[in-house]
N, C-alpha and C positions, 0 to 999 in steps of 0.2 A: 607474594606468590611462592619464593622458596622456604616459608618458612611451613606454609599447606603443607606443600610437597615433602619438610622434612616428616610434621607431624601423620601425614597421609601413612608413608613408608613406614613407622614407626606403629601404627596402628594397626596396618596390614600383619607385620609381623606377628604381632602381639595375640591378636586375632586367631591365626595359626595356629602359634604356640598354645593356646587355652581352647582349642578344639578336641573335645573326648575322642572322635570318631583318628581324626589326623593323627593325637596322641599314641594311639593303639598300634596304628596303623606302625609307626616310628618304633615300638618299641618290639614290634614281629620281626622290621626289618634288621633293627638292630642286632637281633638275636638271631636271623641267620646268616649276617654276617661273622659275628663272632663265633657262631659253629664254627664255621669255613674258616677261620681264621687260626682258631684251638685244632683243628683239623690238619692244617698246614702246618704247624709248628711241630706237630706229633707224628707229621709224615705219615698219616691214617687216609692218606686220600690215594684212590684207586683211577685208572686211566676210565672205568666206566662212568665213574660218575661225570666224566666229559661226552661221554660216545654211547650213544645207546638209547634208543625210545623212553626207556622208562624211566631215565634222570633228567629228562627235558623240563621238567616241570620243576626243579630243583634247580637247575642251572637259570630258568626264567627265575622263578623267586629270588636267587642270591644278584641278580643284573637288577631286578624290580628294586631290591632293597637300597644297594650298591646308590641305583638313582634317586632314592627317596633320602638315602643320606647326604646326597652332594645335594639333592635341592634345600636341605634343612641347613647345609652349612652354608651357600647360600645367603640366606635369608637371614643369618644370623650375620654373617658378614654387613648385609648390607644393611642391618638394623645396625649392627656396631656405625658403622658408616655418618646414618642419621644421627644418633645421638652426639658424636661428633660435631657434624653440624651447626648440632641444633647450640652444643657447649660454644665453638666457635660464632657464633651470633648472638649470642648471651654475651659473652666477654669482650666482643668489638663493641657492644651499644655505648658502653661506658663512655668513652672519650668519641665518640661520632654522636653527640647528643649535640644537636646545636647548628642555627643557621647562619651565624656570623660568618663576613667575608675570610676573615682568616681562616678559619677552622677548612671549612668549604675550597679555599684554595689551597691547602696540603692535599686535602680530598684528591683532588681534581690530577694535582701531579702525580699524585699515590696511583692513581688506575692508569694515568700515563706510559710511566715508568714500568709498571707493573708488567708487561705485553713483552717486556726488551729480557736480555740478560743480563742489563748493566748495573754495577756495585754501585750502590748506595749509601749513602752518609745521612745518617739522619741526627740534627743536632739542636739541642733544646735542653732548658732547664728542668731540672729531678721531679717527675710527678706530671710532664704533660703528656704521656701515652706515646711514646716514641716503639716501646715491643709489639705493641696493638699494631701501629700501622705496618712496620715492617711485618708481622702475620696477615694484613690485610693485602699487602703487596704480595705476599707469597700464594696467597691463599686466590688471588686474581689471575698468577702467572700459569703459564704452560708446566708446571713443576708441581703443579697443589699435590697430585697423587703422589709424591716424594714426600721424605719428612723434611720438616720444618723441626731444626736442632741451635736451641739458644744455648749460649755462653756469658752466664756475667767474667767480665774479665778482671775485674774487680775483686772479685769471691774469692778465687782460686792464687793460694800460696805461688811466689812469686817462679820457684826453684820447679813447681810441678805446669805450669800454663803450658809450656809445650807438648809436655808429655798429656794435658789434659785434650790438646787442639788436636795434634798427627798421631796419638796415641806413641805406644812403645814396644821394643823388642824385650824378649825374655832374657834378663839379667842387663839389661841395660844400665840400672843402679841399684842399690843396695835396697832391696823389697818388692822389685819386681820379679817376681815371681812365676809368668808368664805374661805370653806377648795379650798387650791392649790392646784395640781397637779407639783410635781417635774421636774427637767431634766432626771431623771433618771424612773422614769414610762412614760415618753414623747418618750422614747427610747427604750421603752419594743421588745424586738427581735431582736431590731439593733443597734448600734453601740452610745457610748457615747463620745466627744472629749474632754477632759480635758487641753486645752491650759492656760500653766503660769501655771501649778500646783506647780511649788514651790513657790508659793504667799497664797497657803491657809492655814489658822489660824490654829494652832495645835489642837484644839479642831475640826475640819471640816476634821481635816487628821486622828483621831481616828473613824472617823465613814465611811470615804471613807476605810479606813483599814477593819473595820467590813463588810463591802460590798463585798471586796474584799476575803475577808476570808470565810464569811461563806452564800454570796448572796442573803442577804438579808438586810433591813434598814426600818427605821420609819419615819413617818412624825413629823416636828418639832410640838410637843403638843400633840402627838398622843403614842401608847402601842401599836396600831397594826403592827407588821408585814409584810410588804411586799416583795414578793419574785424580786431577782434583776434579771431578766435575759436580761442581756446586755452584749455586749463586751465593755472591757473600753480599750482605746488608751491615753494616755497622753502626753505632750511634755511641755517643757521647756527651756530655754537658761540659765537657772543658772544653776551654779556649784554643785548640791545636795549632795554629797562628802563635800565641804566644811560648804552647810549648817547642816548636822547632825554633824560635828565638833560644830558649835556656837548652836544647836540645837534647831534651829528655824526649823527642818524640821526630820520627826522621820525617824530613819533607818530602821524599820519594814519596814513602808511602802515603803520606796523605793526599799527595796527587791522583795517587792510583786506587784510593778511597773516596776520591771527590768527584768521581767521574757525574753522580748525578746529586747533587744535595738535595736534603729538605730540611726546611728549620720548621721544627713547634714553636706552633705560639702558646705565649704563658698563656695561664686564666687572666692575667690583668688587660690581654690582650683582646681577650673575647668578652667581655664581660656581658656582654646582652644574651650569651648564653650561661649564665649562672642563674635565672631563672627556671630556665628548663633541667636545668642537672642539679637542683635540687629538687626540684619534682621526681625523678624520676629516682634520686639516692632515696628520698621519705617510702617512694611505694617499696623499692626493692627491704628496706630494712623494718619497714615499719609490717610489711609480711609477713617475716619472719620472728616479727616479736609478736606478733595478732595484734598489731594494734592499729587504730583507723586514726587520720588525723583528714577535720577537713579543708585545713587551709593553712599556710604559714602566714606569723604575726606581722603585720607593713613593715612596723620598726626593725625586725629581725631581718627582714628582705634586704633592707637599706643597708644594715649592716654588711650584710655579707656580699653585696655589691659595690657597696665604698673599700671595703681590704684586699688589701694588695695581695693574697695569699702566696707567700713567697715558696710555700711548698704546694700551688697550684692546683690538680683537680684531686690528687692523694689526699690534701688538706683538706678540703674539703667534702670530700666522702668522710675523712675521721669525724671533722666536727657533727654532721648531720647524723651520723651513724649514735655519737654518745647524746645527741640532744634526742633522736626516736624513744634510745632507753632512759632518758630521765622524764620525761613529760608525759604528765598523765593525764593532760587534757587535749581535745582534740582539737585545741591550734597550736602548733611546733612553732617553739621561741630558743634562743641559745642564750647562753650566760658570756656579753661580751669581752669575761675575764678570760674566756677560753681565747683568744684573739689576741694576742701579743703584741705590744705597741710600737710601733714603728720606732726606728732609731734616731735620736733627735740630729740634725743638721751637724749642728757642733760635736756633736759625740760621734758621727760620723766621717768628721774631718780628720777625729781626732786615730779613727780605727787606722787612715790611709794613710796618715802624717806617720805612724809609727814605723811601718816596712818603708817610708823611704828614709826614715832616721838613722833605720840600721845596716841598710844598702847604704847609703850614705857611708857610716860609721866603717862597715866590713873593707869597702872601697880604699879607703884612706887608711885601713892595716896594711894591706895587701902593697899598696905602694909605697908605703913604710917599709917592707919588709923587700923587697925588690932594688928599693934606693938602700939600702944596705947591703945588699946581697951583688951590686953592682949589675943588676938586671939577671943575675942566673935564677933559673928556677929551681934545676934540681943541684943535686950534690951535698957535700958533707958542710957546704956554707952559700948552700940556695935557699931561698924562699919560703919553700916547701918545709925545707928542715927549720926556721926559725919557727914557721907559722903551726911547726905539729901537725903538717897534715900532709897526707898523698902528693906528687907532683900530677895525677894525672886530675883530681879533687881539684888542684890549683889554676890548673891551664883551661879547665873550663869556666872556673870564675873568673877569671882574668880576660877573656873571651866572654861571657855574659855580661861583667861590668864594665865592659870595653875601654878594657886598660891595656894603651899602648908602652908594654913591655921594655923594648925597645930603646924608646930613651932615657931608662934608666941608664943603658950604656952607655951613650954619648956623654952624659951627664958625668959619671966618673974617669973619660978622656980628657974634660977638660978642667 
C-alpha cells in the first residue's frame, strides 16, 4: 500500500510537470512575477499600481501567479518527498528479506523501541545491517520529518571526532577558519547514528556522556551552550564489556548507551533465509547487467547455505554480485574457490595460544621490572624508567594484567 501511494504521488507530479496547457500557464506566471520583482529592485513601482480600477487586473495576475508558483513548489517538494521514500524502501529491503525467527525478532523490538525516545545500542557482527535498522527505527519514530545524520566513528581522524560531532568555533585550531556546524546541531529533531562507537577517544566519550546526560554540548573553542535535542542510536561490533575491562572505553557511558539493546544476528544465524536473499541479490544485479537467470544450481544452493559467511549478508551480496557477471548461462553456479576455508581446529588454537604467550611473556617483564624497582612506578629508578615507557602506559598495564604492585614492597622489607 505505501509503495502505490509512493508511486501514485510520483506520477501525479510528473503528470503536471509534462502538461503543455499547465507548462504555459507556469511560464506567464513566472514572467509576472519577475516583472514585479526587476520592478521592485529598480524602485520603478508607483502607489497606483496598488490603488486604482485600472491595475486590479495586474495586481490579480501577479497574486494568480504568486499561487500558481507556491503550488508548483509544492508539488515538487513533495515529489522530492516520494522519491525519498521510495530510495528509503529500496535500501531497507536488503537486510528485511527473510522469515527466520531471529531476523523477525530484531524486527519486532525495532518498531517497539522505535514509538519511545530512548538511545539505542545496536550490536552485531560487520555486514549484518545494523545502519538499516537504526534508519528504520528512525524512520518509524515521531522524528522521521527531522534528519537522520550518521557518523562512522571509525572514519574520522582521531584529533578531529569532536570537532566532527559538536562542530567548532572560529579559530578554535590551527585551519579553522570559521565557526562549523556539528553532526549533532545537523540533527537537531532527529536522529543521530553513531556507527563504530567503540573507536571513540576517551576524551570524545566524556563529552558524548555529557550530551547524554544532561542534553546539552559546546562547540570545540566555544563556552556556549547548546541545547541537544536529538535521539542518539549507536552500534558497534566490539566487545564493550571487554573494552571497559582494558579501559579504553568508560562504563558510565555504556550504561547510558545500553538503555535499550539490540543484537544482529549473523547470516549463520538465519540461514533459512539465505535462500530468499539470494533471490532477491540474482534479480537486483542480474537487472542491471540484462541478464535472465532461471534458477540457481542445487549444488551452488548447498554451498552457500553450509558457509559460515563470516562477513555475513555484505559477503554475500559480493559473491552473488561477481557470479551474475561471470555466468553466461541461465543457471547461476559460484566457483567454491571464491569461499575461503575455514580455519583448521589446530591452526586455531594456535592464533589464541599466541596473545596469551605474550600477555603471559609482557606480565612477567613488568614484574621483573617492579621487583627491581622495589615496587616504584615512576622516578628516575621506577619501572616506567627501566621498561622505556610512560608511567601513565604502565599503571594501566599493571591494572589490565592485574598485578598486585604492592608486594613488590613488602618483599624488599624483608
Amino acid at each position: 500500500m505505501a509503495t502505490q501511494t509512493v508511486y501514485s504521488s510520483s506520477a501525479s507530479v510528473h503528470n503536471c510537470a509534462h502538461d503543455p496547457g499547465r507548462i504555459t500557464g507556469i511560464r506567464v506566471a513566472m514572467k509576472i512575477v519577475l516583472d514585479f520583482v526587476r520592478a521592485a529592485k529598480g524602485r520603478d513601482l508607483t502607489p497606483q499600481f496598488w490603488h486604482g480600477a485600472e491595475h486590479l487586473e495586474k495586481e490579480a495576475a501577479l497574486e494568480s501567479a504568486v499561487e500558481e508558483l507556491e503550488l508548483l513548489r509544492e508539488q515538487l517538494d513533495n515529489e522530492n518527498l516520494a522519491l525519498r521514500d521510495e530510495v528509503d524502501r529500496v535500501s531497507m529491503f536488503e537486510e528485511t528479506v527473510g522469515t527466520s525467527p531471529a531476523l523477525q525478532a530484531v524486527l519486532s523490538r525495532a518498531g517497539k523501541v522505535a514509538a519511545t525516545d530512548s538511545t539505542v545500542l545496536i550490536t552485531g557482527e560487520t555486514g549484518t545491517g545494523k545502519e538499516l535498522v537504526a534508519r528504520a527505527i528512525h524512520r518509524q519514530s515521531d522524528r522521521v520529518s527531522c534528519p537522520f545524520v550518521g557518523v562512522n566513528c571509525a572514519a574520522v581522524p582521531r584529533d578531529l571526532i569532536a570537532s566532527e560531532l559538536f562542530g567548532h568555533e572560529k579559530g578554535a585550531f590551527t585551519g579553522a577558519t570559521q565557526q562549523r556546524l556539528g553532526r549533532f546541531e545537523l540533527a537537531k529533531g532527529g536522529t543521530i547514528f553513531l556507527d563504530e562507537v567503540g573507536e571513540l577517544p576517551v576524551e570524545t566519550q566524556i563529552a558524548l556522556l555529557r550530551v547524554l546526560q544532561e542534553q546539552e554540548f559546546e562547540r570545540v573553542g566555544g563556552n556556549h551552550r547548546i541545547r541537544a535535542d536529538v535521539r542518539v542510536i549507536a552500534a558497534t561490533n566490539r566487545d564493550l564489556q571487554a573494552a571497559i575491562r582494558t579501559e579504553s572505553f568508560r562504563s558510565d557511558l555504556f550504561y547510558r548507551l545500553n538503555v535499550f539493546p539490540i543484537e544482529m544476528p549473523s547470516l549463520r544465524e538465519r540461514r533459512e533465509d539465505i535462500p530468499l536473499l539470494v533471490e532477491y541479490f540474482i534479480d537486483r544485479f542480474a537487472r542491471k547487467a540484462g541478464k535472465y537467470f532461471k534458477n540457481v544450481e542445487k549444488r551452488t544452493l548447498r554451498v552457500l547455505q553450509s558457509y559460515p559467511w563470516p562477513g555475513n549478508i555484505r559477503e554475500l551480496q559480493n559473491v552473488i554480485e561477481r557470479s551474475v557477471i561471470l555466468c553466461d548461462s541461465g543457471i547461476l553456479s559460484i566457483d567454491e574457490s571464491w569461499l575461503p576455508l575455514p580455519i583448521p581446529a589446530t591452526e586455531s588454537s594456535r592464533h589464541t595460544e599466541l596473545p596469551r604467550r605474550l600477555e603471559a611473556q609482557e606480565k612477567n617483564m613488568i614484574e621483573e621490572a617492579l621487583k627491581a624497582s622495589r615496587g616504584r612506578v615512576f622516578g628516575p629508578t621506577g619501572a616506567a624508567a627501566k621498561l622505556s615507557i610512560p608511567r601513565s602506559t604502565l599503571e594501566s598495564k599493571i591494572k589490565a594484567l592485574n598485578i598486585d604492585k604492592d608486594r613488590f614492597r613488602t618483599l624488599s622489607e624483608i
